[in-house]
mmCIF file as Biopython writes it, N, C-alpha, C and O atoms, coordinates in Angstrom:
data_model
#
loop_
_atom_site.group_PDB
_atom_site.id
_atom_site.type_symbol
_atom_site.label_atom_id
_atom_site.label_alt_id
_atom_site.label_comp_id
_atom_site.label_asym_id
_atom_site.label_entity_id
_atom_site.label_seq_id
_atom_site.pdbx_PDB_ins_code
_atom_site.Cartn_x
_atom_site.Cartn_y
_atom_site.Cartn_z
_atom_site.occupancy
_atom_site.B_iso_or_equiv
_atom_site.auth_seq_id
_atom_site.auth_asym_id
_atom_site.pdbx_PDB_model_num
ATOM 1   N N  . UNK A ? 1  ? 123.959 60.127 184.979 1.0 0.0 1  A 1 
ATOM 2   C CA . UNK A ? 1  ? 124.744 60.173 183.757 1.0 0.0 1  A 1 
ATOM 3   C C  . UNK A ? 1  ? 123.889 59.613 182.615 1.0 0.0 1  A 1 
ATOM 4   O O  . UNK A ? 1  ? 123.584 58.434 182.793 1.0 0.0 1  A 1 
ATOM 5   N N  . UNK A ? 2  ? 123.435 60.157 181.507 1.0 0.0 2  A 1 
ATOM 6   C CA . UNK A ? 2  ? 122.881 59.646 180.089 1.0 0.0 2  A 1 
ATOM 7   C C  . UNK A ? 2  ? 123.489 58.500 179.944 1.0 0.0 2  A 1 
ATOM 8   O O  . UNK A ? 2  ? 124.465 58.087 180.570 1.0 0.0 2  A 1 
ATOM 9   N N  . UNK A ? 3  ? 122.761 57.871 178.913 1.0 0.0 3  A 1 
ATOM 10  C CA . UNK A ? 3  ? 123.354 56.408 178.870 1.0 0.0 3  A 1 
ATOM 11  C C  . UNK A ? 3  ? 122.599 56.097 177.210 1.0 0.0 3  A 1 
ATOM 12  O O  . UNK A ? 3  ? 121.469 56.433 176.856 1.0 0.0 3  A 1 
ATOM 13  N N  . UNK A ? 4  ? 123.741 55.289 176.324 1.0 0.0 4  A 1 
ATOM 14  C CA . UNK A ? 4  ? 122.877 55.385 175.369 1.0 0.0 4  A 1 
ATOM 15  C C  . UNK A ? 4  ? 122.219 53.844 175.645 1.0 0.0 4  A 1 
ATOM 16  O O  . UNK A ? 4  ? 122.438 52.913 176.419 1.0 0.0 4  A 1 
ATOM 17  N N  . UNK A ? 5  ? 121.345 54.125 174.614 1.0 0.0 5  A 1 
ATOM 18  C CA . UNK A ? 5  ? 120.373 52.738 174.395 1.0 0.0 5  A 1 
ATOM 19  C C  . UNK A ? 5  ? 119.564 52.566 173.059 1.0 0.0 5  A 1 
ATOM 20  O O  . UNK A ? 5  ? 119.282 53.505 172.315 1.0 0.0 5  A 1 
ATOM 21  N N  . UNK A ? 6  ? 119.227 51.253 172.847 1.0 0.0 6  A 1 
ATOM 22  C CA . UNK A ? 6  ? 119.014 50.678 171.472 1.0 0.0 6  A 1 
ATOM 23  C C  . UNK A ? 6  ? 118.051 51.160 171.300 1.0 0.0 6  A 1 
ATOM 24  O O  . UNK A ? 6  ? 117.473 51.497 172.333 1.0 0.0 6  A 1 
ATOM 25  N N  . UNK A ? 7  ? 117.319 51.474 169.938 1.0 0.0 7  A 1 
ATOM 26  C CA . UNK A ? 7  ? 116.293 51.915 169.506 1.0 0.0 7  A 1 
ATOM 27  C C  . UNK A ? 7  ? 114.769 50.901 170.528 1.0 0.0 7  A 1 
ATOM 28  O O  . UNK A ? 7  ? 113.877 51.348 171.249 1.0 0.0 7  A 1 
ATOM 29  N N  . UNK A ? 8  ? 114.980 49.996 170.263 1.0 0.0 8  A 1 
ATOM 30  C CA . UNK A ? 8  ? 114.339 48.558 170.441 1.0 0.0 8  A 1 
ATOM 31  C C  . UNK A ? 8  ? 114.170 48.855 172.159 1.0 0.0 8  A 1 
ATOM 32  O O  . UNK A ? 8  ? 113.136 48.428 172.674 1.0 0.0 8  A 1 
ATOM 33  N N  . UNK A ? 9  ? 114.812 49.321 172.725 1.0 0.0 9  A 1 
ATOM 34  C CA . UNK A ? 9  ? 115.125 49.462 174.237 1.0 0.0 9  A 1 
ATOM 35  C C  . UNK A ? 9  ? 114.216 50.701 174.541 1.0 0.0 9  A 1 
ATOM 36  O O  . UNK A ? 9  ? 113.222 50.659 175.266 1.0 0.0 9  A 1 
ATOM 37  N N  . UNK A ? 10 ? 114.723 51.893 173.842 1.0 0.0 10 A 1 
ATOM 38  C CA . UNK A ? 10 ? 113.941 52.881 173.539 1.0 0.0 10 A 1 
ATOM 39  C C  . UNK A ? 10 ? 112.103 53.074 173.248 1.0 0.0 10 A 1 
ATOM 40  O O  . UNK A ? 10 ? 111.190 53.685 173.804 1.0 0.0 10 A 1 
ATOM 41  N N  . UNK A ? 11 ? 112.202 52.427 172.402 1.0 0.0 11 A 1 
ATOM 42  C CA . UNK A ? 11 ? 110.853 51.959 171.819 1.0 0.0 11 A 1 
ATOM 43  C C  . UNK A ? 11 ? 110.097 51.521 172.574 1.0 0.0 11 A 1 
ATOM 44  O O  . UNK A ? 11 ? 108.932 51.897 172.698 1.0 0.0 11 A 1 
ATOM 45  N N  . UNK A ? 12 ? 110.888 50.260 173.483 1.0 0.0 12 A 1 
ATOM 46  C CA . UNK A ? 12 ? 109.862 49.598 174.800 1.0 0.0 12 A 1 
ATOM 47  C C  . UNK A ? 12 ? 109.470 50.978 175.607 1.0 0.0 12 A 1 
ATOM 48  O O  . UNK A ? 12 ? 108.268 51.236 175.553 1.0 0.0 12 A 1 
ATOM 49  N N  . UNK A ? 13 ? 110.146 51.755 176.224 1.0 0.0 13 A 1 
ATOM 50  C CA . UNK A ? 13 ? 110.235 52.016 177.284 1.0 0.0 13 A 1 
ATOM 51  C C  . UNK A ? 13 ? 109.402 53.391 176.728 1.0 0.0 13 A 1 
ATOM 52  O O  . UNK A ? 13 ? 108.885 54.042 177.637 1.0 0.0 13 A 1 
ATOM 53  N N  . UNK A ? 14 ? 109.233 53.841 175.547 1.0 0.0 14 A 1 
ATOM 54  C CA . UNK A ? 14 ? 108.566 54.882 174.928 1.0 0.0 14 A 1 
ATOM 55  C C  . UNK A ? 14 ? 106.815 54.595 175.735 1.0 0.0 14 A 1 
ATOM 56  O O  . UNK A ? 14 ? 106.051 55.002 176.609 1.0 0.0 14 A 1 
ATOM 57  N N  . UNK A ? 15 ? 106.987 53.602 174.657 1.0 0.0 15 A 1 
ATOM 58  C CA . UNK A ? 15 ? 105.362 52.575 174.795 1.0 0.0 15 A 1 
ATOM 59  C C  . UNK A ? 15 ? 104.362 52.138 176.491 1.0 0.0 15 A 1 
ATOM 60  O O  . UNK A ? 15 ? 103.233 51.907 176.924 1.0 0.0 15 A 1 
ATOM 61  N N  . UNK A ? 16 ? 105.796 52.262 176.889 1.0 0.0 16 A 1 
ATOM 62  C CA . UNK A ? 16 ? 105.327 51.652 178.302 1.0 0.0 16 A 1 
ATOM 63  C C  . UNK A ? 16 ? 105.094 53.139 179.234 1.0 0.0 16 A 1 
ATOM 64  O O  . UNK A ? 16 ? 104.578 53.145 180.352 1.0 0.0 16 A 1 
ATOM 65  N N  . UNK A ? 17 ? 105.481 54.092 178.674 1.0 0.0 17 A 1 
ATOM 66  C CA . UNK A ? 17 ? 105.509 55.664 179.574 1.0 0.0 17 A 1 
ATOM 67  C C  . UNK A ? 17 ? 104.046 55.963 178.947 1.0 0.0 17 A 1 
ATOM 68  O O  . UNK A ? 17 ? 103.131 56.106 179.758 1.0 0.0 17 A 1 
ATOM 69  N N  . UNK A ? 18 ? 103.720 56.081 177.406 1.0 0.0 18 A 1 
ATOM 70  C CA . UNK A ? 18 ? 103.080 56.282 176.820 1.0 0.0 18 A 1 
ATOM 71  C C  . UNK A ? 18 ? 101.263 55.457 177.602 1.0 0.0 18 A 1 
ATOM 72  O O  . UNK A ? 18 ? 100.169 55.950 177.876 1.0 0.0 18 A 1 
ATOM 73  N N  . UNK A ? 19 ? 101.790 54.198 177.675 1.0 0.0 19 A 1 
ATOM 74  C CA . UNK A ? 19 ? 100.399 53.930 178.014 1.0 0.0 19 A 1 
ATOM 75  C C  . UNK A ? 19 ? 99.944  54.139 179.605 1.0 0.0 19 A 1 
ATOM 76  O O  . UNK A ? 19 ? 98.798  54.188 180.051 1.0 0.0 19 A 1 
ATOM 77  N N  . UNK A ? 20 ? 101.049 54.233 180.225 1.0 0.0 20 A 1 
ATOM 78  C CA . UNK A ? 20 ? 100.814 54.849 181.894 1.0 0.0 20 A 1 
ATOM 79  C C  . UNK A ? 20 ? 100.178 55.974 181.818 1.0 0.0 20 A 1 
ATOM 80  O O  . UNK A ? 20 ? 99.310  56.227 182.654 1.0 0.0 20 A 1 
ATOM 81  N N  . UNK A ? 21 ? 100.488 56.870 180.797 1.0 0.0 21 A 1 
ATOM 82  C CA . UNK A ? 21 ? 99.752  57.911 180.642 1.0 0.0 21 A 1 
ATOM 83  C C  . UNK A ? 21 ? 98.435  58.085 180.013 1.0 0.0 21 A 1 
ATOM 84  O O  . UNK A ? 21 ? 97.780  59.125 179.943 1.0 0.0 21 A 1 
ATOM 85  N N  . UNK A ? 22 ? 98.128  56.860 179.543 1.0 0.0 22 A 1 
ATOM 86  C CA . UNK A ? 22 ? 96.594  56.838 178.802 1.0 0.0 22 A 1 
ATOM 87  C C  . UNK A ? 22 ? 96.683  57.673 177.091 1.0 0.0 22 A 1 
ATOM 88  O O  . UNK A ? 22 ? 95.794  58.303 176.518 1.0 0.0 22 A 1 
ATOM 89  N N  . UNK A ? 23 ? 97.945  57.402 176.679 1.0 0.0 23 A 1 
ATOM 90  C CA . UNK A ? 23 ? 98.370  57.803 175.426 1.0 0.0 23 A 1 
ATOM 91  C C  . UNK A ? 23 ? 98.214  56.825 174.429 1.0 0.0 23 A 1 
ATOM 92  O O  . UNK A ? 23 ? 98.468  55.676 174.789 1.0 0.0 23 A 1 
ATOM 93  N N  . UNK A ? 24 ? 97.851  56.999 173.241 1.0 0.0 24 A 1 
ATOM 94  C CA . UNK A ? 24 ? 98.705  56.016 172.469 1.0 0.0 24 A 1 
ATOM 95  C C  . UNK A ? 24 ? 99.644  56.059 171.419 1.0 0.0 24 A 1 
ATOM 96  O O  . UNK A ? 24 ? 99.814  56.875 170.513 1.0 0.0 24 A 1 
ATOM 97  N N  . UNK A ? 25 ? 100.361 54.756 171.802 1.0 0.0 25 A 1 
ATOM 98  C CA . UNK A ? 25 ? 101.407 55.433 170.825 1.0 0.0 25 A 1 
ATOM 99  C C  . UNK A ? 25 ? 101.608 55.711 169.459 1.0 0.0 25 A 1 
ATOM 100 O O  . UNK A ? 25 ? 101.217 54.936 168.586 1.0 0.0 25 A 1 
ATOM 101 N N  . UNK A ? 26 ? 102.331 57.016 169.161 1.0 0.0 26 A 1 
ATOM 102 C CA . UNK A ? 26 ? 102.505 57.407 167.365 1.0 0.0 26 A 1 
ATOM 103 C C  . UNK A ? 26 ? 102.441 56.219 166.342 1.0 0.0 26 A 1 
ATOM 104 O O  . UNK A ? 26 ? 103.263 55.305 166.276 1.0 0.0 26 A 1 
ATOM 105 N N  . UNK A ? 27 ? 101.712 56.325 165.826 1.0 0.0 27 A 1 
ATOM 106 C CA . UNK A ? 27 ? 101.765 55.267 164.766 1.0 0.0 27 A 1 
ATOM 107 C C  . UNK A ? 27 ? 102.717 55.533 163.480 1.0 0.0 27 A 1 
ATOM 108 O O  . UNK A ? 27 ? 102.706 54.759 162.523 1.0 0.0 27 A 1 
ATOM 109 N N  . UNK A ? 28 ? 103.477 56.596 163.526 1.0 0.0 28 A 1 
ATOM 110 C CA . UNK A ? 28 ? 104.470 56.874 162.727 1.0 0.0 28 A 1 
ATOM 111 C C  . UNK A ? 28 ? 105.962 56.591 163.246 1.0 0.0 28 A 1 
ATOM 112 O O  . UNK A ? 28 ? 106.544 57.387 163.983 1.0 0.0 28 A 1 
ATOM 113 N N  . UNK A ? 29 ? 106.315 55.847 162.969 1.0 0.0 29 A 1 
ATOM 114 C CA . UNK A ? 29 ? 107.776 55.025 163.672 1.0 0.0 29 A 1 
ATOM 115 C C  . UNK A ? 29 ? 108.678 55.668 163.274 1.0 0.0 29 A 1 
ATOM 116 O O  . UNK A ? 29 ? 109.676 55.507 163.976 1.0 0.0 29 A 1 
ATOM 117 N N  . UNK A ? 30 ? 108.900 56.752 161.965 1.0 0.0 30 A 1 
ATOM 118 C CA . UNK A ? 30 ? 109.897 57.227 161.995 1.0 0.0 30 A 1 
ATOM 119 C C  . UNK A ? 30 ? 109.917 58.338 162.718 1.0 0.0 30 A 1 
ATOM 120 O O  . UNK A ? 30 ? 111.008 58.906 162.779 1.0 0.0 30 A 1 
ATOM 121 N N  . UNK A ? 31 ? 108.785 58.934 163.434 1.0 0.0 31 A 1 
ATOM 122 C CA . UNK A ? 31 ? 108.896 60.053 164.853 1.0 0.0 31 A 1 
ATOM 123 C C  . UNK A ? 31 ? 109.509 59.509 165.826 1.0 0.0 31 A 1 
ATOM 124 O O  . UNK A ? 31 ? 110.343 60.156 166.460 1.0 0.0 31 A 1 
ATOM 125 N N  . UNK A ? 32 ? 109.136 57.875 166.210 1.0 0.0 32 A 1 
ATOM 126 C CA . UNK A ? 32 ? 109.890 57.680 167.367 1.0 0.0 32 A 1 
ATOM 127 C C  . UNK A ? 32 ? 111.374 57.322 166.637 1.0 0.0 32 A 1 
ATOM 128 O O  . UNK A ? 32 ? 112.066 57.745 167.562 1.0 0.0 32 A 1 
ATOM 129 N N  . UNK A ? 33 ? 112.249 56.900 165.753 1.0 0.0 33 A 1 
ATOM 130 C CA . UNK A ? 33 ? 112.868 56.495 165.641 1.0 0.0 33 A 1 
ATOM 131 C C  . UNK A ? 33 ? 113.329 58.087 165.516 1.0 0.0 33 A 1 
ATOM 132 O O  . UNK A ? 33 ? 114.262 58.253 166.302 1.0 0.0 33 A 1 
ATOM 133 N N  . UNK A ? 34 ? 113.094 59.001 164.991 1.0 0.0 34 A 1 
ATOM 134 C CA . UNK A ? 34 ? 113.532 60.828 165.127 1.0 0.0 34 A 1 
ATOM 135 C C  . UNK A ? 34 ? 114.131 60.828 166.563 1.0 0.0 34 A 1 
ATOM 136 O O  . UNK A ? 34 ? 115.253 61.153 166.953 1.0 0.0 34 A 1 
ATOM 137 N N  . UNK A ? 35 ? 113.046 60.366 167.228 1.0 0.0 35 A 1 
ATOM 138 C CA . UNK A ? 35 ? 113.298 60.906 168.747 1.0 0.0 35 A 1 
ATOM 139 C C  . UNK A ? 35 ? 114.444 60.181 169.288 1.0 0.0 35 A 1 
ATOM 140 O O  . UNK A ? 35 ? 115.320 60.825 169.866 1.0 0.0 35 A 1 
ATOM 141 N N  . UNK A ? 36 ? 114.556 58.657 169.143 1.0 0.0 36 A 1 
ATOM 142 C CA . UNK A ? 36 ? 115.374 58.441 169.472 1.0 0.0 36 A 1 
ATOM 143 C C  . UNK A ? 36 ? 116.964 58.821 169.136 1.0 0.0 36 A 1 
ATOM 144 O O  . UNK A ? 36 ? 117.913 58.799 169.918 1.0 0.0 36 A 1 
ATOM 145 N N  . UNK A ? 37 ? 116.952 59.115 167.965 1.0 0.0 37 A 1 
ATOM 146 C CA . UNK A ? 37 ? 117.902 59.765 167.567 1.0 0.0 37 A 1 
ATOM 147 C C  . UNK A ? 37 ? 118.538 61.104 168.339 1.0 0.0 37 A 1 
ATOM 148 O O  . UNK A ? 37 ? 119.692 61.281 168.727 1.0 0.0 37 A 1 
ATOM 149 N N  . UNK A ? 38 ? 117.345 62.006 168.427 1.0 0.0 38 A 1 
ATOM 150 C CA . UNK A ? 38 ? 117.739 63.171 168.891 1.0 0.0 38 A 1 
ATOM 151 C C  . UNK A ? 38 ? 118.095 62.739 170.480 1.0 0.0 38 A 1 
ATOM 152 O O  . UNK A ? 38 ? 119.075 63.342 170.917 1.0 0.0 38 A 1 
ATOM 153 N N  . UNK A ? 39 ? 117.579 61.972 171.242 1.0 0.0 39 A 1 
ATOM 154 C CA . UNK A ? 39 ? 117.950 61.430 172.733 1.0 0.0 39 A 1 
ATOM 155 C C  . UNK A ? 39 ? 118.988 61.272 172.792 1.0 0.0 39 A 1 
ATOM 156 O O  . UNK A ? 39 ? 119.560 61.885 173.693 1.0 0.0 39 A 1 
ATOM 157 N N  . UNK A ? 40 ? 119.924 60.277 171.788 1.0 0.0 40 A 1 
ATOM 158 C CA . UNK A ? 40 ? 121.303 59.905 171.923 1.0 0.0 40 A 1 
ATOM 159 C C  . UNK A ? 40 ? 121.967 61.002 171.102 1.0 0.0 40 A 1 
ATOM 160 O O  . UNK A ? 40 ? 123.142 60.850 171.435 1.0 0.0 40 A 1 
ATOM 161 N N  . UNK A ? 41 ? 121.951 61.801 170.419 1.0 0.0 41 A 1 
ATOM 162 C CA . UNK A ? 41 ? 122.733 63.078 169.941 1.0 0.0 41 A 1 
ATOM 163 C C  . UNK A ? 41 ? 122.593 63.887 171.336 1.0 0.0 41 A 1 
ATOM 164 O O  . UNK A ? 41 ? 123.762 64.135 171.631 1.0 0.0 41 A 1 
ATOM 165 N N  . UNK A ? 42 ? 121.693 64.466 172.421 1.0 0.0 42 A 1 
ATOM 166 C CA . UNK A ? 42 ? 121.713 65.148 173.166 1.0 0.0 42 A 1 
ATOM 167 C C  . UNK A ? 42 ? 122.776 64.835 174.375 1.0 0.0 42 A 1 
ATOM 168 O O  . UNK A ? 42 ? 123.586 65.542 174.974 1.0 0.0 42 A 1 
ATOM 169 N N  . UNK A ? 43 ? 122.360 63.275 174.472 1.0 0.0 43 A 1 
ATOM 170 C CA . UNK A ? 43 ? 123.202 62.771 175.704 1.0 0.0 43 A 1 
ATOM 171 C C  . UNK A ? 43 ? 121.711 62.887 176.481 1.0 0.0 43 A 1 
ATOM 172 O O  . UNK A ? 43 ? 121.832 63.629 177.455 1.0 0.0 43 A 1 
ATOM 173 N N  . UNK A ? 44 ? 121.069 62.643 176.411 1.0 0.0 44 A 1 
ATOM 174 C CA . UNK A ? 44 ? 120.098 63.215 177.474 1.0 0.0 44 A 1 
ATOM 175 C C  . UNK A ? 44 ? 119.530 61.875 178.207 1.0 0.0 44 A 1 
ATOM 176 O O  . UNK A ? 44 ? 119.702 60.723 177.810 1.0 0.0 44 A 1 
ATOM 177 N N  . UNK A ? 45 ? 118.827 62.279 179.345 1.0 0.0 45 A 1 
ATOM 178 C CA . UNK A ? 45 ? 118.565 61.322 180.482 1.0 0.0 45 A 1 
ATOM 179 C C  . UNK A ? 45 ? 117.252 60.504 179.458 1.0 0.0 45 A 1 
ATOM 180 O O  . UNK A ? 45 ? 116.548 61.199 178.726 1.0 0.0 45 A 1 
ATOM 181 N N  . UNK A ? 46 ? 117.095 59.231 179.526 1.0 0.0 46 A 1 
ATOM 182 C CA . UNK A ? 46 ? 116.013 58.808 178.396 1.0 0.0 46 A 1 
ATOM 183 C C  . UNK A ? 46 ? 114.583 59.098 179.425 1.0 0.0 46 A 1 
ATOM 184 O O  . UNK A ? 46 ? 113.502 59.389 178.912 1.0 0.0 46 A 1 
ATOM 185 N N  . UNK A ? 47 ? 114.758 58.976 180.866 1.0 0.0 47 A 1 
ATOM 186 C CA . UNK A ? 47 ? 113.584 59.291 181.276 1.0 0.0 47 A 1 
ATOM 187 C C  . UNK A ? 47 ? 112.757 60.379 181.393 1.0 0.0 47 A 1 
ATOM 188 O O  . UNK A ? 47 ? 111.530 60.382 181.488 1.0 0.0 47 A 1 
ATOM 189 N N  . UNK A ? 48 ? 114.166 62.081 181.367 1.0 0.0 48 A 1 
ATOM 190 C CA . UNK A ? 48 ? 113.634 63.414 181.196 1.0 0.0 48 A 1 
ATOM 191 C C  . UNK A ? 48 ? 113.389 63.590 179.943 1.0 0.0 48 A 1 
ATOM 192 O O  . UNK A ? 48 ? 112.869 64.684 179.727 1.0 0.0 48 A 1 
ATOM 193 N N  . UNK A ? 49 ? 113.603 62.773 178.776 1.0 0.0 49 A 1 
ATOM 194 C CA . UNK A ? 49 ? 113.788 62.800 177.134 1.0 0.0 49 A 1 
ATOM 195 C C  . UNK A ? 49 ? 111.893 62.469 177.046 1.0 0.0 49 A 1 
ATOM 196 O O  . UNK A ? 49 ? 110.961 63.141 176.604 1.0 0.0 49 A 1 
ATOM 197 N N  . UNK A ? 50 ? 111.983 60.974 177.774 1.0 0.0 50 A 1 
ATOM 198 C CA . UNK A ? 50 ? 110.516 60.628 177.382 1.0 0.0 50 A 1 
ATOM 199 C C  . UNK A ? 50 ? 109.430 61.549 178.151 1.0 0.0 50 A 1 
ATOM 200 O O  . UNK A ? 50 ? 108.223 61.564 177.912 1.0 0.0 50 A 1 
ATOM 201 N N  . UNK A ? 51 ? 110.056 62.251 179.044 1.0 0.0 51 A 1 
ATOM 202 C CA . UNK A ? 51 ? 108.736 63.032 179.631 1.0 0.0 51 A 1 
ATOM 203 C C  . UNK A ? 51 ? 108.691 64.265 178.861 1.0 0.0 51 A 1 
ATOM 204 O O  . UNK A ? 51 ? 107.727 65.026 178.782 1.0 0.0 51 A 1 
ATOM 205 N N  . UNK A ? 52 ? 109.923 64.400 178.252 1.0 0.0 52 A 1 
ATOM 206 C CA . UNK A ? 52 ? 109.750 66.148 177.522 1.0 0.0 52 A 1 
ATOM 207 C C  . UNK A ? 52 ? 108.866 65.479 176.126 1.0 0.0 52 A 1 
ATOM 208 O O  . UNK A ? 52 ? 108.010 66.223 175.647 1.0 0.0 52 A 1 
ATOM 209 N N  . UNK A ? 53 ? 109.043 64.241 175.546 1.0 0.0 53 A 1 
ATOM 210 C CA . UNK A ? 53 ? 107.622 63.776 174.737 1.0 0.0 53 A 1 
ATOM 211 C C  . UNK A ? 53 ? 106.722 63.847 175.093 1.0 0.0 53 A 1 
ATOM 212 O O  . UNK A ? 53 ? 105.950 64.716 174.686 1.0 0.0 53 A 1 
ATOM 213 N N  . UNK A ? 54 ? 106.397 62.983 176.008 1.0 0.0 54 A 1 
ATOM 214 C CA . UNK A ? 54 ? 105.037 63.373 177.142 1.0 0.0 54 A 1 
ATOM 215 C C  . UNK A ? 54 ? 104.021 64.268 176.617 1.0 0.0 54 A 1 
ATOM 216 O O  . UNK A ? 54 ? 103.012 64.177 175.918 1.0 0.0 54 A 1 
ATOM 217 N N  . UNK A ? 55 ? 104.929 65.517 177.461 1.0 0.0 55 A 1 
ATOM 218 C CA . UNK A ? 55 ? 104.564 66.896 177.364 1.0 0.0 55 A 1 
ATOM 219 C C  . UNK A ? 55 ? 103.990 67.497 176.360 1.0 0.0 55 A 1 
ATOM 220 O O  . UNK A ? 55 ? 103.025 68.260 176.406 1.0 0.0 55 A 1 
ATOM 221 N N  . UNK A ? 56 ? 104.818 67.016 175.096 1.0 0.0 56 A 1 
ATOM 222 C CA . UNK A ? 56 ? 104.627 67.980 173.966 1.0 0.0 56 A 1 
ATOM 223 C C  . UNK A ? 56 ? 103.605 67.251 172.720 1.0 0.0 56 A 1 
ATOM 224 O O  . UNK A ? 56 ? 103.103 67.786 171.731 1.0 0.0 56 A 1 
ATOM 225 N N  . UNK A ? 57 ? 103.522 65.789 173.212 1.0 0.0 57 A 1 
ATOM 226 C CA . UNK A ? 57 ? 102.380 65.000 172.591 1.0 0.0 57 A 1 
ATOM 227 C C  . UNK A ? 57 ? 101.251 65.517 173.200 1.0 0.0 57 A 1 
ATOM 228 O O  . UNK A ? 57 ? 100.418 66.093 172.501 1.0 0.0 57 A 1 
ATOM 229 N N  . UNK A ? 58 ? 101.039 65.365 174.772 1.0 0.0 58 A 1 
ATOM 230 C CA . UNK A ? 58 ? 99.887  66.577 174.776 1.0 0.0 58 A 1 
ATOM 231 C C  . UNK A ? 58 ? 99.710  67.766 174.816 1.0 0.0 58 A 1 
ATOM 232 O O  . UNK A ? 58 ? 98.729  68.214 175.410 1.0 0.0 58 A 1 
ATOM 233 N N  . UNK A ? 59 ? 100.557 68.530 174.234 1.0 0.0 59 A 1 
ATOM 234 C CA . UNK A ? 59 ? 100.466 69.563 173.907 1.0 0.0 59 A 1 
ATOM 235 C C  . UNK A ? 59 ? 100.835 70.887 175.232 1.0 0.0 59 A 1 
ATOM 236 O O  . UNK A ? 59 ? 100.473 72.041 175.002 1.0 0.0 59 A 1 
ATOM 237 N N  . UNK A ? 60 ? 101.280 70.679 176.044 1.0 0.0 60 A 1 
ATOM 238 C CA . UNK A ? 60 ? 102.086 71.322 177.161 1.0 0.0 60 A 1 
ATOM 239 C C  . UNK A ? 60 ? 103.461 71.217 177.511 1.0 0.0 60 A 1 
ATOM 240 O O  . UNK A ? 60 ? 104.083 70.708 178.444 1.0 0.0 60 A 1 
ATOM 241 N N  . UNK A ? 61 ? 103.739 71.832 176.515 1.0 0.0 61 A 1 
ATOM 242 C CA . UNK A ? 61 ? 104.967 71.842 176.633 1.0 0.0 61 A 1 
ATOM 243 C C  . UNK A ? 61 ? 105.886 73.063 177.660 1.0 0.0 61 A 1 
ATOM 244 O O  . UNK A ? 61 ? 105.155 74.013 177.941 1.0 0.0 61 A 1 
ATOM 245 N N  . UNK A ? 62 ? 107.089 73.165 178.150 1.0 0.0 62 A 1 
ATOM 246 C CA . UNK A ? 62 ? 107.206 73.929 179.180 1.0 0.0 62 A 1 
ATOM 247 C C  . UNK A ? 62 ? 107.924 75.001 179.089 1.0 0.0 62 A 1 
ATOM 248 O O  . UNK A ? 62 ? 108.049 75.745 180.061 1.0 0.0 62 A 1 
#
């Protein structure tokens, strides 16, 4: 079940996917703060949310 969560909550957990992956993170905060937005408008799972970022930060998207 989606679950919402705080930007701040969000943000951690962005950062922490981000550097497992050898990414770094956007230095434009109002993209992640976009994203988070669009996560909690979708309802969407935050962990399939942050991997469909993932994806499309490197450019494979599906």
């Amino acid at each position: 079940m989606p679950q919402e969560i705080s930007f701040n909550d969000f943000f951690a957990k962005v950062k922490t996917e981000f550097a497992k992956n050898g990414i770094a993170i956007p230095e434009d905060m109002e993209m992640i703060e976009l994203a988070h937005m669009e996560c909690v408008e979708e309802g969407a799972s935050i962990d399939e949310f942050i991997q469909r970022m993932l994806a499309e930060y490197k450019g494979s998207t599906e």
